[in-house]
N, C-alpha and C positions, 0 to 999 in steps of 0.2 A: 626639571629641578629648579627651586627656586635661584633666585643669585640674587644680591646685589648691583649698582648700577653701578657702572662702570665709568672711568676717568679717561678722557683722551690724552694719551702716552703716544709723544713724539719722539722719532725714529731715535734708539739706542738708548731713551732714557730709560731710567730706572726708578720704580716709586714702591718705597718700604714703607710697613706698616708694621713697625715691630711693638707688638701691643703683649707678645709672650717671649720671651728671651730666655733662653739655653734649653731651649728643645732641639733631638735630632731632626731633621730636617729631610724630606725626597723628591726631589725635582724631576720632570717630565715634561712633555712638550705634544701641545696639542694647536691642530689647525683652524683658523677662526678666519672663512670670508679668503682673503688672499695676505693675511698676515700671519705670523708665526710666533704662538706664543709661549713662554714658558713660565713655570710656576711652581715654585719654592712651596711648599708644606710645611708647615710642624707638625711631629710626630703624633698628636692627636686628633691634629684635621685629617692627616692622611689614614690614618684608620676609616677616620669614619667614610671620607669620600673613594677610596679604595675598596672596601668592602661590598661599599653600594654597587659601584661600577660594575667592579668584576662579576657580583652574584647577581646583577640585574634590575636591581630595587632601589629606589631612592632612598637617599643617606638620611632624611627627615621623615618621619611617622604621620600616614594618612589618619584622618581623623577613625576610620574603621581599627586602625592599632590602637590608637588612642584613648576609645571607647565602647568600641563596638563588643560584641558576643565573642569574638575570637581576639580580645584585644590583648597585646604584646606584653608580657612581665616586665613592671620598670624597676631596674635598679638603678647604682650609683655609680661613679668613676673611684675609682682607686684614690687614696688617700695621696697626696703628693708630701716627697718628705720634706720641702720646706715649712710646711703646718707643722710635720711632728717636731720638728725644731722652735717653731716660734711654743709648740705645745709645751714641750722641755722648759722653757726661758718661765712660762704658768708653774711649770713642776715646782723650778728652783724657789719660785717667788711667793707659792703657798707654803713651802716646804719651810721658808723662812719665818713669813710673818704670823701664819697658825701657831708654830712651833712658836714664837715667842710671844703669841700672845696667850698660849696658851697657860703658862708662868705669871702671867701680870699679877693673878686672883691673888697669887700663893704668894710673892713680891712683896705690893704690896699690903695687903690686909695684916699677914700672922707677922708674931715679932722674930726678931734671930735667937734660932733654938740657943739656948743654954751652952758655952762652950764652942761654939760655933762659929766660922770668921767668913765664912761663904755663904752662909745659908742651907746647908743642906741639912738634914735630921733621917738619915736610914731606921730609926724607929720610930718615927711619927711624920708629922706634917711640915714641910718647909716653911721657912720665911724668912723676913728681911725689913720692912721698913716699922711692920706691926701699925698702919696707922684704921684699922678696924674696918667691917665691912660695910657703912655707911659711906665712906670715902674712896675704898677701893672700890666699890661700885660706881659710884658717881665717876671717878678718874675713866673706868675702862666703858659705861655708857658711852661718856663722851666722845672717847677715843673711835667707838663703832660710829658714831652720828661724824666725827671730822673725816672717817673712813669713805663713808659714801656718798658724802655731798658733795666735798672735792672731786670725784670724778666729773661733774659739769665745767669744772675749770679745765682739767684737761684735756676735755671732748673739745671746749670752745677752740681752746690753742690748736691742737690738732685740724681742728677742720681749717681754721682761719690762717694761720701762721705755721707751723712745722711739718702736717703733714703727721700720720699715726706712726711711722716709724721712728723719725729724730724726736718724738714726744715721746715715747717709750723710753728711748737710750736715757734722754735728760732724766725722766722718771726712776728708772733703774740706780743712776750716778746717784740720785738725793736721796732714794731709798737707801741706798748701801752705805753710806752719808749714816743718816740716822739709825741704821744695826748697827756701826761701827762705834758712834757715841753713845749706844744702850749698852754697851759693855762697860763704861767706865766705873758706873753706882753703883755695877756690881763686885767691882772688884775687892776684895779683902780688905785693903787700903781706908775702903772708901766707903763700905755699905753700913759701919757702923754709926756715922755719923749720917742720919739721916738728913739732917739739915743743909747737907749738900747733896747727898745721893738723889734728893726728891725734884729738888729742880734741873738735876742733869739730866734725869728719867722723863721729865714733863717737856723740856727742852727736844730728847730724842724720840719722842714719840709723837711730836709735833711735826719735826723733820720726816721721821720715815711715812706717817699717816698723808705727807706730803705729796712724797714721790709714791708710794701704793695709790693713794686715791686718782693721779693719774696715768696710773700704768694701768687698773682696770678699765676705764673704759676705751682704751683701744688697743690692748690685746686682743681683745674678743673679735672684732673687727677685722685687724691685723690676719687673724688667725684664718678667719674664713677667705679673705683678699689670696690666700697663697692656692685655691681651688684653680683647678687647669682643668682646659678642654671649653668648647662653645658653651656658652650661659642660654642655650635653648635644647629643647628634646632632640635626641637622635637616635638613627637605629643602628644595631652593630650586634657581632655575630659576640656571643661568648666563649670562653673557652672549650664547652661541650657542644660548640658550633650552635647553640639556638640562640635566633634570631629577638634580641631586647631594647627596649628602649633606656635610654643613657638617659634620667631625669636630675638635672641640677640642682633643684630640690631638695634629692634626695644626698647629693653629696654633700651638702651646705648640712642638713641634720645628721651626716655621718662625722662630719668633723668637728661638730659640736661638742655629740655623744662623747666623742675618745680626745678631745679636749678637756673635759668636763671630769672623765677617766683619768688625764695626767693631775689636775686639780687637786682629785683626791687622794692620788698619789701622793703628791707631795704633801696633801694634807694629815693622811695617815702618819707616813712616815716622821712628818715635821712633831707631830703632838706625843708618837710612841716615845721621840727621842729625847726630846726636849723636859717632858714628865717623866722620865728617871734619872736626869742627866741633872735637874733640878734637885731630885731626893737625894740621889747617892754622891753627886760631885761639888757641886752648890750652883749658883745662881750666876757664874762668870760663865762654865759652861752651856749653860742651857741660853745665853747669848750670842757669844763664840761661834755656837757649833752654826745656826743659822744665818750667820756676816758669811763664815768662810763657803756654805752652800751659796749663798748669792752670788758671790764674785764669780761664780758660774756665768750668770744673764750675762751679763758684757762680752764674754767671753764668744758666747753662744753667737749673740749678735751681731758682733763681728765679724765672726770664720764664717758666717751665713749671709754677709749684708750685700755680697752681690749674687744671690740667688734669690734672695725674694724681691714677691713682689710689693712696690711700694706705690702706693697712691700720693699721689703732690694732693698739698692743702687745695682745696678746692672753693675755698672765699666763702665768707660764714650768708645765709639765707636769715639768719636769723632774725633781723632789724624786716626785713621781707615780709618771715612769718609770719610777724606779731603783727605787723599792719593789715593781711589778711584775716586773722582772728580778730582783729580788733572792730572792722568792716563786718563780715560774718557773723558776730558774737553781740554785735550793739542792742540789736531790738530785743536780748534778753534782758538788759539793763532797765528794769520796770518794778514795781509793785505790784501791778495786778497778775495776780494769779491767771488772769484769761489772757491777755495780750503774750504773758511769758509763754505760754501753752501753745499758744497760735503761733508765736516764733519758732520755737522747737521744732514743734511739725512741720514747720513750711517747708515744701517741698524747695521753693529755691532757698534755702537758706547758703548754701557756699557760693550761687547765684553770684549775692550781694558783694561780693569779693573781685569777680571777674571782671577787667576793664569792660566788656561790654558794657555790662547793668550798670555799672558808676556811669558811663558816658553816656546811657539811653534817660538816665535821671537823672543829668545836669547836675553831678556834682561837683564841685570846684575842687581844683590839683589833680593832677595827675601819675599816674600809677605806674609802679616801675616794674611792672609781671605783667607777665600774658596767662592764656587762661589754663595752659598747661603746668602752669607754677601752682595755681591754684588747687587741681586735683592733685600735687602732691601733698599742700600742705592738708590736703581733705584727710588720705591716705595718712600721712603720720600722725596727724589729730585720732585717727580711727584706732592706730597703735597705742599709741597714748593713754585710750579710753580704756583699753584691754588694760595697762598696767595698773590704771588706778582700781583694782580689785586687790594686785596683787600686797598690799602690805596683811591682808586676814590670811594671807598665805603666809609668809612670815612671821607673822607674830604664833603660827605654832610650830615651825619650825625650829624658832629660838629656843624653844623651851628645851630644846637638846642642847646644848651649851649651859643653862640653868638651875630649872628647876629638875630636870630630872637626872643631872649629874647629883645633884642632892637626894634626888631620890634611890640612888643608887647606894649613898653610903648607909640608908635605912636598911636596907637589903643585907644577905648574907654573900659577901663577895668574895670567898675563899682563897684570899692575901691580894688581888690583885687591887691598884690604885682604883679611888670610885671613880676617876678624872680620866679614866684609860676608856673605861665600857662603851665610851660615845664613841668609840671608834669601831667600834660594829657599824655603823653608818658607811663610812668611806670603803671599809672593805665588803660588806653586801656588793656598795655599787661597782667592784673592780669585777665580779660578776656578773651581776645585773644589767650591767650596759653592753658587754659581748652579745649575751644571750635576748636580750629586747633588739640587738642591731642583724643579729643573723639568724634566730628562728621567729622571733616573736613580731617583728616587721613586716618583714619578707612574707610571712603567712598571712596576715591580714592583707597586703595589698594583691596577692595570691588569690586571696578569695575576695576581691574585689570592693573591699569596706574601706575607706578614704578617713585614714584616723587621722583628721587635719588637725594642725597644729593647736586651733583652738579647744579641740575636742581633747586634743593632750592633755591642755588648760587645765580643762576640765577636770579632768582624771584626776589629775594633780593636787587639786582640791578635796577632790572628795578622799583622797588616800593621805594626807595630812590630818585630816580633821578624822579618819579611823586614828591611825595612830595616834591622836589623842585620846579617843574613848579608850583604847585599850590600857594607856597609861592612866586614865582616870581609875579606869577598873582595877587594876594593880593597886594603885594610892588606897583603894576598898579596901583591898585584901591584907596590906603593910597597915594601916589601923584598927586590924580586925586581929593580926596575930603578934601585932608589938609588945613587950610586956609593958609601954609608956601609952596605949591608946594614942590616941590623937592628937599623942606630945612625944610623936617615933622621931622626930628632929632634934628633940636634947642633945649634945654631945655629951651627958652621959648615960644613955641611955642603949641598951644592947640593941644590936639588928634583930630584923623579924625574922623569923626564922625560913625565910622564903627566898631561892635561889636569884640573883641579879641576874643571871639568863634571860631572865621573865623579861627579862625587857628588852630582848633580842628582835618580839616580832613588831614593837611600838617604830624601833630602829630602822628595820627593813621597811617596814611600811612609807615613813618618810625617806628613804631611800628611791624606791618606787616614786613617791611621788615628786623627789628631782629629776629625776628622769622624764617625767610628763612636762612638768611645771617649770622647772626652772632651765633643765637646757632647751628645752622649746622656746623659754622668756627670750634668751642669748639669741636666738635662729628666729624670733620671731623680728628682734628689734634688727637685727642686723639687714633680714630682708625684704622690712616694710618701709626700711629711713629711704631717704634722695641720698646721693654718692654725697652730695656734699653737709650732711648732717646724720652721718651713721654715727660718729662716735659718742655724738649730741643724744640721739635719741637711746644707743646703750647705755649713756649715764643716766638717763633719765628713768630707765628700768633698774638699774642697781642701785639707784635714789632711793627706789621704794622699798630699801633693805632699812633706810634711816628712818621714814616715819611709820615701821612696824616697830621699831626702839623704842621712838616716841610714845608709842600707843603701847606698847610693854611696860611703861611707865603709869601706865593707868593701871593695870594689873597688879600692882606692886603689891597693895592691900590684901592678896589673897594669897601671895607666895609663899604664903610659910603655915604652921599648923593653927587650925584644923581646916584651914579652908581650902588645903592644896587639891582637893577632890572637886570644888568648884571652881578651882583655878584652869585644871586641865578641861573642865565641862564646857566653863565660858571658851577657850579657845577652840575646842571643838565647835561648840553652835558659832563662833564665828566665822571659820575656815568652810564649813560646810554649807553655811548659811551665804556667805560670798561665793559659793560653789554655785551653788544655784541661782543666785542674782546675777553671777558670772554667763553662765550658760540662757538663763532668759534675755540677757539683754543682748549678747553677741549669735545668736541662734541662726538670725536672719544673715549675720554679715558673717558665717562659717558658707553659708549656703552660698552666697554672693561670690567667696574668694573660690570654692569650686567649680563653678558657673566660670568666674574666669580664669581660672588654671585651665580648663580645658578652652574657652570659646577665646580669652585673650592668645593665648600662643596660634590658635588656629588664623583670629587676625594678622601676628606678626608674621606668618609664613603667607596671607594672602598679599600683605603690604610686602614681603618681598617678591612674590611673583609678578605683581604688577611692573618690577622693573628688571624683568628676564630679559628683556632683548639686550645686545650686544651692542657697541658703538660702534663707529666710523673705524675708532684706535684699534680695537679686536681685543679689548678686555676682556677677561675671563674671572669671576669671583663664584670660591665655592666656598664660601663661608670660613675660611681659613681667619682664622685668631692671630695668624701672622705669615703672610705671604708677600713675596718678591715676584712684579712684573714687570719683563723686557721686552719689549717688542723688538724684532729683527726683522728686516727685509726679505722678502721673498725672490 
């Protein structure tokens, strides 16, 4: 069995390693040479090294399980419920800001109905400040691009200064900060006079856009940090006694998945309630109602903050980084098309980074990394490189938020709000994610196909860019049976006679494709960053939600009639078209990451055999996550 090396433990001391805290624990006592040692457990090492034992097999997976003709079915560990807790805190906090920003459109664009002191209108359309959709669009663009960029500020805090957990709380206090003051311009009092309601609203939505943009990038993080059990392969018996291997992997994409699940929870829930609560009650409720959901998180956080686990800041890499890319990245700095070419390909190009190469070519100053700093910044540059495809994912994505909530009210929607239909998306995925997690997974690594995360990627592209041809095709059909032709956007102009159902499979489709694309993006950033710049490198994949905005912003010219049929085409050719520039260019580095899924784990279990033997002291390590040894006298 492999072990770790062992510490000389003088007679009666005691050396903990508490690295998992509030597991049951089962102590035993085995003989080592002429000392007597005993050894504390957590309930998840002793599975695994108990099992082994007693059925005669080693607790770690020979490379013949691992890949051979007869190799072992890997699944995952059990969800741990401090995840579904910090999951819950995701619940409350989509529940809130979906739900209210769902309202913004209707806020501010329409005027205050006729007779109205709330804003609400049960026979037509809300609204409140009436300042037009040239303005309300610009206010809530904006609002998306302050949304996503801020998370870099709070990944930096986090990694540098707080730590992802105390950055959370702070985040959650400012967020609920700015719900609390998004209530007052709507109040009765107050929402008549726009000329104070407008800067209370741009005031609180500063605020809360604040504290969200740093609470997304290290929930995600956070979330996955709460996984228990060893972070390598192991074997263990299942409930119907066959023998599986336990891949970490696989539990890091399982918490993703039913993270990603609470999200849309909340996200449903937040937009059903908040879009009736707007029509039928006015604009104080559909505020309200997601302040007093939030004052959940704190709560949450709290009752739970001595069971999870929390990672201390880990001092930011980041001044590090940049001087290795800056090293590695020079000899592109050229004009000629042939010298830049020749950089690229050079095989030492991260090379030129490593204190070696600096010291074997004399160059002056000195470097504050070794060379193993360098392969990580290789590694997250590689991550990196994956994300920059994703904004052509995005930009068709959006269009469910947009243009095809617009295209909805062309449709014949049989009383229900057009603003409601997009929520066919969240609820497909409150299916779609069970059923992709326990048949449709499980079966493919069943039959032996290796749907790596990149190949998710993939998918994910190419099932966003369907859903848009199918909505393009639609858009065909709504100006083929409009009685306005390819002027079906009039608001006065009657719906085409064709069911908004139709746009149920455009929905699923991009449903599908979060599930490949975007909870894969979360699982990918999370376990290609260094410990000390994961929340870094997730902000820097939710970045890429802000300049598919930007690049939305290029499209603007076709958003409306007759060009909406080209609107949906162009994002299609480019989600599909990034599909495949996706896939050409990372093809080689899919092959690579399972080359070392298998051949790297096989090194870590050879680099721990090489320090099997036993000391002098009579240490014992069976890979325990958190074990107490005593030495006693014989």
């Amino acid at each position: 069995m492999a072990r770790r090396p062992s510490a000389s433990i003088a007679d009666g001391e005691v050396e903990e390693i508490p690295l998992l805290a509030n597991k049951s624990t089962t102590s035993f006592a085995l003989k080592v040479g002429e000392a007597h040692t005993s050894i504390t457990l957590v309930e998840d090492e002793r599975s695994d090294y108990l099992h082994g034992a007693r059925d005669g097999w080693e607790p770690y997976p020979t490379e013949e399980e691992r890949s051979g003709p007869h190799r072992l079915r890997r699944v995952g560990r059990k969800i741990s419920w401090p995840a579904y807790l910090i999951a819950f805190v995701e619940l409350c906090e989509r529940f809130s800001y979906t739900g209210t920003a769902a309202v913004f459109t209707n806020f501010l664009q329409r005027p205050l109905p006729p007779g109205s002191t709330s804003g609400a209108n049960p026979a037509g359309t809300p609204g409140a400040l009436g300042l037009g959709t040239n303005v309300a669009a610009a206010i809530t663009q904006f609002n998306t691009l302050w949304v996503y960029v801020l998370p870099l500020v709070g990944a930096y805090i986090a990694d540098t200064r707080l730590g992802r957990f105390k950055t959370v709380c702070w985040c959650v206090a400012i967020a609920l900060f700015g719900h609390a003051l998004m209530i007052l311009p709507s109040l009765p009092s107050i929402i008549p006079h726009r000329s104070l309601a407008l800067p209370i609203f741009i005031c609180s939505l500063l605020i809360m856009g604040l504290g969200t943009g740093g609470f997304k990038s290290n929930i995600s993080p956070l979330v996955a940090e709460q996984q228990r059990g060893p972070q390598r392969l192991t074997v263990e018996r299942d409930e119907e006694g066959e023998r599986v291997i336990l891949d970490p992997s696989i539990t890091t994409a399982r918490i993703y998945m039913y993270f990603y699940l609470m999200i849309n929870v909340g996200a449903a829930l937040g937009q059903l309630c908040m879009t009736f609560a707007e029509k039928y009650v006015g604009f104080w409720a559909a505020f309200s109602l997601p302040t007093i959901m939030f004052c959940l998180c704190p709560i949450v956080l709290w009752w739970g903050s001595s069971f999870y686990t929390k990672s201390p800041p880990q001092g930011s890499n980041l001044l590090h980084t940049l001087r290795v890319l800056a090293l590695a990245f020079r000899p592109l700095l050229t004009l000629s098309p042939t010298r830049f070419l020749r950089a690229w390909t050079d095989p030492d190009f991260w090379e030129r980074a490593k204190p070696s190469y600096v010291a074997h070519f004399g160059r002056t100053g000195r470097v504050a990394w070794d060379e193993a700093f360098v392969e990580e910044v290789r590694k997250v540059a590689s991550a990196c490189a994956v994300f920059v495809w994703y904004p052509f994912y995005w930009i068709s994505f959006n269009e469910m938020y947009n243009n095809m909530t617009s295209q909805a009210a062309t449709l014949t929607t049989h009383g229900i709000p057009n603003d409601v239909i997009n929520n066919i998306n969240p609820i497909a995925l409150l299916f779609l994610i069970p059923i992709f997690d326990k048949y449709l997974y499980p079966f493919l690594r069943r039959r032996g196909y290796n749907f790596s995360p990149l190949k998710r990627m993939f998918a994910g592209f190419i099932s966003v860019g369907s859903a848009m041809i199918w909505a393009g095709i639609l858009q065909c059909y709504i100006y083929t049976a409009s009685p306005c032709g390819y002027r079906a956007n009039d608001p006065n102009c009657e719906p085409a006679g064709i069911s908004v159902w139709w746009q149920t499979g455009a929905y699923v489709l991009i449903a599908v494709s979060e599930i490949f694309a975007s909870i894969t993006g979360l699982e990918y950033a999370f376990t290609k960053a260094p410990k000390s710049m994961k929340s870094l490198i997730m902000a820097l994949f939710l970045s890429t939600s802000a300049f598919a905005s930007l690049l939305g912003e290029c499209l603007n010219p076709l958003a409306g009639d007759p060009l909406l049929i080209w609107n949906y085409a162009v994002c299609a050719g480019m989600s599909l078209g990034a599909g495949a520039g996706f896939w050409w260019t990372f093809r080689a580095l899919d092959a690579q990451e399972e080359k070392d899924e298998l051949g790297g784990r096989k090194d870590l279990e050879d680099e721990d055999g090489e320090n099997d033997d036993r000391d002098d002291a009579g240490g014992v390590d069976v890979h325990g996550e958190a074990l107490t040894l005593q030495r006693e006298g014989v």
